[in-house]
C-alpha positions in Angstrom: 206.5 18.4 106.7 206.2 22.3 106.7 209.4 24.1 105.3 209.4 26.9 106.8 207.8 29.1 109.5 206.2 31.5 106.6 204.0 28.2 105.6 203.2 27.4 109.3 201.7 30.8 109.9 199.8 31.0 106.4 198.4 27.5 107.1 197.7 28.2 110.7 195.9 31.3 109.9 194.0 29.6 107.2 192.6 27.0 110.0 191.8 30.0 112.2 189.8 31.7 109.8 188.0 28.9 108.3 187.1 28.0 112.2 185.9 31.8 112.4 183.9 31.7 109.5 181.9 28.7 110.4 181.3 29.8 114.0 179.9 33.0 112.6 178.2 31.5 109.6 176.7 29.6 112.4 176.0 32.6 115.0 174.0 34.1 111.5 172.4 30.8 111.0 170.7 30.8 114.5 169.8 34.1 114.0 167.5 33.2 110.9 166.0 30.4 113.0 164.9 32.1 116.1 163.2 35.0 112.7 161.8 32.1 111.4 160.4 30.4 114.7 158.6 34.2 115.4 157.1 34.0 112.3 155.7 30.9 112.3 154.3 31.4 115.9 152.8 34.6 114.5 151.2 32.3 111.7 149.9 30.3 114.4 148.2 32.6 116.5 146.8 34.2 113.5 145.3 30.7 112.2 143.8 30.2 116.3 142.1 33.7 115.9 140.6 33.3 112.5 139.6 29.5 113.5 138.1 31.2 116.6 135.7 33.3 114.9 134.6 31.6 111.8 131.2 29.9 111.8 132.1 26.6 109.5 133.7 25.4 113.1 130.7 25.9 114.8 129.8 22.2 115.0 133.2 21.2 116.0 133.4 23.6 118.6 130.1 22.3 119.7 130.9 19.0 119.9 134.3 19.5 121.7 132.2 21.7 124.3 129.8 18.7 124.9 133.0 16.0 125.2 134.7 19.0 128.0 131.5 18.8 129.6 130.9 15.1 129.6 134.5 14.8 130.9 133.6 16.8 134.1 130.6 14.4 135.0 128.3 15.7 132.1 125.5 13.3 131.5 126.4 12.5 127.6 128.6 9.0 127.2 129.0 8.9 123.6 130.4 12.6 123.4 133.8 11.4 122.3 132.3 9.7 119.9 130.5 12.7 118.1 133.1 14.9 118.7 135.4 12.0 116.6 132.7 11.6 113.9 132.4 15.1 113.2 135.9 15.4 112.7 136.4 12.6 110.6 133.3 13.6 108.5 135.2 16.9 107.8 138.7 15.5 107.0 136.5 13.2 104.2 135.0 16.0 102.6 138.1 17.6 102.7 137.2 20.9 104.9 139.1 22.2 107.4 139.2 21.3 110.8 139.8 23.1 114.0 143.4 21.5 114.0 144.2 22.0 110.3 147.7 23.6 109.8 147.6 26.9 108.6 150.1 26.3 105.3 147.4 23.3 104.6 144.5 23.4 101.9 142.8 21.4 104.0 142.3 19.3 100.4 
């Protein structure tokens, strides 16, 4: 098949090296992953802080309180319920919601 040992080394080389370049096209690629993972974390925790402090959550926040509270022997039976229709009455207006992705308008 091969003629001589000239071609064996160029097209062994050639294998080498193209197995070289993927593992560190791959090393480079996870790299940009674990960047990208950060970032989006950092996203994250930036849309929980904002979402903490902004008043148009108010009743939702509200209404999840009374469903925690009903949970641990509260005296409220219909506070998942509430906590529900407030949620859904949000995502039909199209506001956002206290579990509204960052990235999304929300409309």
């Amino acid at each position: 098949m091969f003629g001589s040992d000239v071609e064996k080394t160029v097209i062994g080389a050639a294998i080498v090296l193209w197995f070289a370049h993927g593992w560190y096209l791959n090393t480079r690629l996870e790299r940009v992953h674990a960047k990208l993972d950060a970032i989006l974390n950092n996203f994250d925790g930036l849309r929980n802080y904002l979402y903490e402090i902004d008043p148009q959550f108010d009743d939702e926040r509200m209404a999840n309180a009374s469903l925690e509270t009903s949970v641990r022997g509260g005296t409220n039976p219909f506070a998942g319920i509430d906590a529900y229709r407030v949620d859904n009455e949000k995502r039909e207006q199209g506001k956002r919601t206290l579990n509204t992705p960052f990235a999304d308008s929300g409309m």
